[in-house]
C-alpha positions as CSV (number, residue, x, y, z in Angstrom):
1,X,-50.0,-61.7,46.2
2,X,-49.5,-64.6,49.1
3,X,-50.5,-68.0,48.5
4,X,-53.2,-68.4,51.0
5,X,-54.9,-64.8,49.6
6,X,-54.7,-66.4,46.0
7,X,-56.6,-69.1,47.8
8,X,-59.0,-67.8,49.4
9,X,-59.5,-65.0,46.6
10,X,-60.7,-68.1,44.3
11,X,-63.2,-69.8,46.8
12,X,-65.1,-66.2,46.9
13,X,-65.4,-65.8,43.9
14,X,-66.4,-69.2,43.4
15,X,-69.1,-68.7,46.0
16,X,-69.9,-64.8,44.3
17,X,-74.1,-66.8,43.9
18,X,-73.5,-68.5,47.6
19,X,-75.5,-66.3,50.6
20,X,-74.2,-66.6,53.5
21,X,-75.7,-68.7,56.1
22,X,-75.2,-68.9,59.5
23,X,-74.7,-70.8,63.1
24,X,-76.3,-69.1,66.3
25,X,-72.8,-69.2,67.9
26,X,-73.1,-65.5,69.3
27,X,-76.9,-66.1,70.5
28,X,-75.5,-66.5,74.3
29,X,-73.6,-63.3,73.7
30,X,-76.4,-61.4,73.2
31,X,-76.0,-58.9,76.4
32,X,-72.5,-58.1,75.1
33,X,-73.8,-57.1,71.6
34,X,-76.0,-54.9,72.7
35,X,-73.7,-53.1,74.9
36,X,-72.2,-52.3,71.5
37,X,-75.8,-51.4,69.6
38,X,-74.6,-47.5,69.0
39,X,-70.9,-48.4,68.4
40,X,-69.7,-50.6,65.6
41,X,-69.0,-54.0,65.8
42,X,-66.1,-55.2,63.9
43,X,-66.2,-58.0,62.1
44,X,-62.4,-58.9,61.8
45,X,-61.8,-61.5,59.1
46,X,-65.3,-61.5,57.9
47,X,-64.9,-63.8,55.4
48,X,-68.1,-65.0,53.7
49,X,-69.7,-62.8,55.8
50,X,-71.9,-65.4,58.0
51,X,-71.8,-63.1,61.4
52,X,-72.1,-60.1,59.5
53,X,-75.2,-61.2,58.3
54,X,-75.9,-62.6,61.6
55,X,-75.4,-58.9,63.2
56,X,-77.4,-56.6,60.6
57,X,-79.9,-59.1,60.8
58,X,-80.5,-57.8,64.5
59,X,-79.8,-54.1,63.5
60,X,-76.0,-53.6,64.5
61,X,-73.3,-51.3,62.4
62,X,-70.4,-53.7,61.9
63,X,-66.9,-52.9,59.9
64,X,-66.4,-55.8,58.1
65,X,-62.6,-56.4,57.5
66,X,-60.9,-58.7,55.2
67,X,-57.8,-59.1,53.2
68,X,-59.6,-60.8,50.5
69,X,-61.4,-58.3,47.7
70,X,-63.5,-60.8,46.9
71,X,-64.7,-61.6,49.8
72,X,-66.0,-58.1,50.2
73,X,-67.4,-57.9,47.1
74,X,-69.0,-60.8,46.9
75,X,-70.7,-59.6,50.3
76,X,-72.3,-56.4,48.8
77,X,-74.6,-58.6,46.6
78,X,-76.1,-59.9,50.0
79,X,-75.7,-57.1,52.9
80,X,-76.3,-53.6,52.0
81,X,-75.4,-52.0,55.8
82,X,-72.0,-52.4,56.1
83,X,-69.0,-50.6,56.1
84,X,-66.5,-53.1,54.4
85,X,-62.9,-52.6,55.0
86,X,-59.8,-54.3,53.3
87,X,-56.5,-55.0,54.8
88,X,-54.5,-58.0,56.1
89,X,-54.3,-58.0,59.9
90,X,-50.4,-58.5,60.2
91,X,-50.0,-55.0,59.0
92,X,-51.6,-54.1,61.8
93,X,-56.0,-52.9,62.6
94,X,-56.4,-49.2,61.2
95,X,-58.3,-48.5,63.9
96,X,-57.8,-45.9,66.6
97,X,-57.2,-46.8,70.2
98,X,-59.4,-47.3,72.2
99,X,-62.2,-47.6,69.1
100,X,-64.5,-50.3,69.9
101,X,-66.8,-51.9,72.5
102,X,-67.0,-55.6,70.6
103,X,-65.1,-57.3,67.8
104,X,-65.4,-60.8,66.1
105,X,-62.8,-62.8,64.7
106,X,-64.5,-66.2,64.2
107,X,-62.2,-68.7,62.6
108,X,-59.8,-65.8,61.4
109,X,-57.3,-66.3,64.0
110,X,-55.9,-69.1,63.1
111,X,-53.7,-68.2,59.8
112,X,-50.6,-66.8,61.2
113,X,-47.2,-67.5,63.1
114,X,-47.2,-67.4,66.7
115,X,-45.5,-64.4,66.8
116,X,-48.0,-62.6,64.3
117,X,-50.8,-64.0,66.2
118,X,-49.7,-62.5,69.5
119,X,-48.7,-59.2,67.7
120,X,-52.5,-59.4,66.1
121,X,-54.0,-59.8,69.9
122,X,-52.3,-57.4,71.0
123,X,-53.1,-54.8,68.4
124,X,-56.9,-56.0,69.2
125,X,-56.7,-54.9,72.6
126,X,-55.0,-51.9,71.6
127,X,-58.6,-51.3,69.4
128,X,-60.8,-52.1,72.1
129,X,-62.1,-49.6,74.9
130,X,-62.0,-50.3,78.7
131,X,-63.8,-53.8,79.3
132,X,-64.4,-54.5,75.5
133,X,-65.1,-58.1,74.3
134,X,-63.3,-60.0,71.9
135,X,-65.1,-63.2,71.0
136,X,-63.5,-65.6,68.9
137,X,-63.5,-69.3,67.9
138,X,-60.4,-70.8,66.4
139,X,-58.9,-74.3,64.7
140,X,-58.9,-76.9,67.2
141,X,-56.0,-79.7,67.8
142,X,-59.0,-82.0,67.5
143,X,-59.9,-80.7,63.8
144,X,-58.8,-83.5,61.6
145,X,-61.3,-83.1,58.8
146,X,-59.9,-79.7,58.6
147,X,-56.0,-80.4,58.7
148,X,-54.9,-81.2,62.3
149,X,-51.4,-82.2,62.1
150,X,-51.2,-82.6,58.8
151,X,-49.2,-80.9,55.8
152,X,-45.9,-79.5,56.0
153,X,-44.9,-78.6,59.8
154,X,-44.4,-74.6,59.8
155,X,-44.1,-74.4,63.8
156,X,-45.8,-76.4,66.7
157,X,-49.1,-77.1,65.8
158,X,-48.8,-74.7,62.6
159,X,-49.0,-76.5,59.4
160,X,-48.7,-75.5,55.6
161,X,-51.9,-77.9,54.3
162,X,-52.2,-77.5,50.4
163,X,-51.3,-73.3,49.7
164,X,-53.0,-72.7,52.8
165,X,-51.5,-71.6,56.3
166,X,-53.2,-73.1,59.3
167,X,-53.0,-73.2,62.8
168,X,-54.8,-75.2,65.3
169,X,-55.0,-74.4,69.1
170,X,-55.0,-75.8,72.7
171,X,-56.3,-75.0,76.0
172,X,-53.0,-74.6,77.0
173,X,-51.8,-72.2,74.2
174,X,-55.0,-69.9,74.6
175,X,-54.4,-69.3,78.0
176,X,-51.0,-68.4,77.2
177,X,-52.4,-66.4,74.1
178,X,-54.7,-64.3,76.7
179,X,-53.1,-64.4,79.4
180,X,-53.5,-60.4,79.7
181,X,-56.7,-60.9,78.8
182,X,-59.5,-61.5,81.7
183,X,-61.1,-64.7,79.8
184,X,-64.7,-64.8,80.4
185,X,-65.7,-68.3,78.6
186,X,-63.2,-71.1,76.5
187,X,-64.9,-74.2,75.2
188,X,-64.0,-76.5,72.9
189,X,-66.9,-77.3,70.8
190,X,-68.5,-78.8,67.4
191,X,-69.3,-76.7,64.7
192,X,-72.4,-77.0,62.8
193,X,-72.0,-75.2,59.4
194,X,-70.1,-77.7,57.6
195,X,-71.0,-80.7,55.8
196,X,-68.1,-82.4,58.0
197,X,-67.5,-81.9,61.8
198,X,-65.4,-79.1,62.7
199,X,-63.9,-79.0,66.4
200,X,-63.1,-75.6,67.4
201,X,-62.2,-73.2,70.5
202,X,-64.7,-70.6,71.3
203,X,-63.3,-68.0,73.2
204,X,-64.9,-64.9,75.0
205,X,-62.5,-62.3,76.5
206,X,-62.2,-59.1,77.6
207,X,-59.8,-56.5,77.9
């Protein structure tokens, strides 16, 4: 078992009482989602499971993938319409091509060596259908409360903070990233779901 699964492992199941909560980041998305209402959405790297609550809320399947057990476990106390899903996204999606109209990967992009990360996108286009969406928000350079340049330095702008991998993105770099991509929307923008502020790239894209 790696380090940052240990990790993150022990914060779900620390949080096992914790519903999720969350931001209305996908609100201006809305059109896409619903071109996605009789397909699943995939959640990728669902986490605490804040926009899968978000999307069965409004009545959407969603596949929500995670390498953490616990993570989906702890989700099943809280979400009953879900099709959870565990695997660790450098092995690759299990997904056919060509599968699905929308995925989600907010703040799960972010974990990995640049060559996983491309090798990760590119396996997420593989998944998606003609024109699908990814939309994603990631670590920006900005993020200090959340490790920005701090820890040991793995790669450029890739750091090892505590037993945690972390990466933390430019404009520059997400271009690059999805540059085969036709980007439809980058921001860098404030989160508001932590007690500290959180600097982040959201990203809308599609294939």
């Amino acid at each position: 078992m790696s380090l940052d699964k240990k990790h993150w492992d022990r914060i779900y199941e620390a949080d096992m009482n914790k519903k999720p909560t969350y931001d209305l980041w996908l609100d201006k998305y809305d059109e896409i989602l619903t071109s996605s209402v009789t397909v699943p959405i995939i959640d990728l790297g669902c986490g605490a499971g804040n926009d899968t609550l978000y999307l069965t809320e409004r009545g959407y399947q969603v596949v929500s993938c995670d390498f953490s057990e616990k993570a989906l476990i702890r989700l099943k106390y809280y979400i009953n319409d879900f099709y959870p899903l565990c695997f660790d996204m450098k092995d690759g999606l299990p997904f056919d091509d060509n599968n699905s109209k929308v995925i989600i990967s907010d703040l799960s992009l972010h974990y990995f060596t640049w060559e996983d990360t491309v090798r990760i996108v590119q396996d997420i286009k593989r998944v998606l259908r003609k024109d699908g969406v990814l939309l994603c928000r990631v670590n920006s350079v900005k993020d200090f409360n959340y490790g920005a340049g701090q820890g040991v330095k793995i790669e450029e702008n890739f750091y090892l903070v505590a037993d945690k991998q972390k990466r933390f993105f430019d404009e520059v770099t997400l271009i690059e990233l999805f540059k085969e991509w036709k980007i439809q929307y980058i921001e860098e923008t404030e989160m508001n779901r932590y007690e500290m502020k959180k600097i982040v790239w959201e990203i809308c894209v599609r294939k």
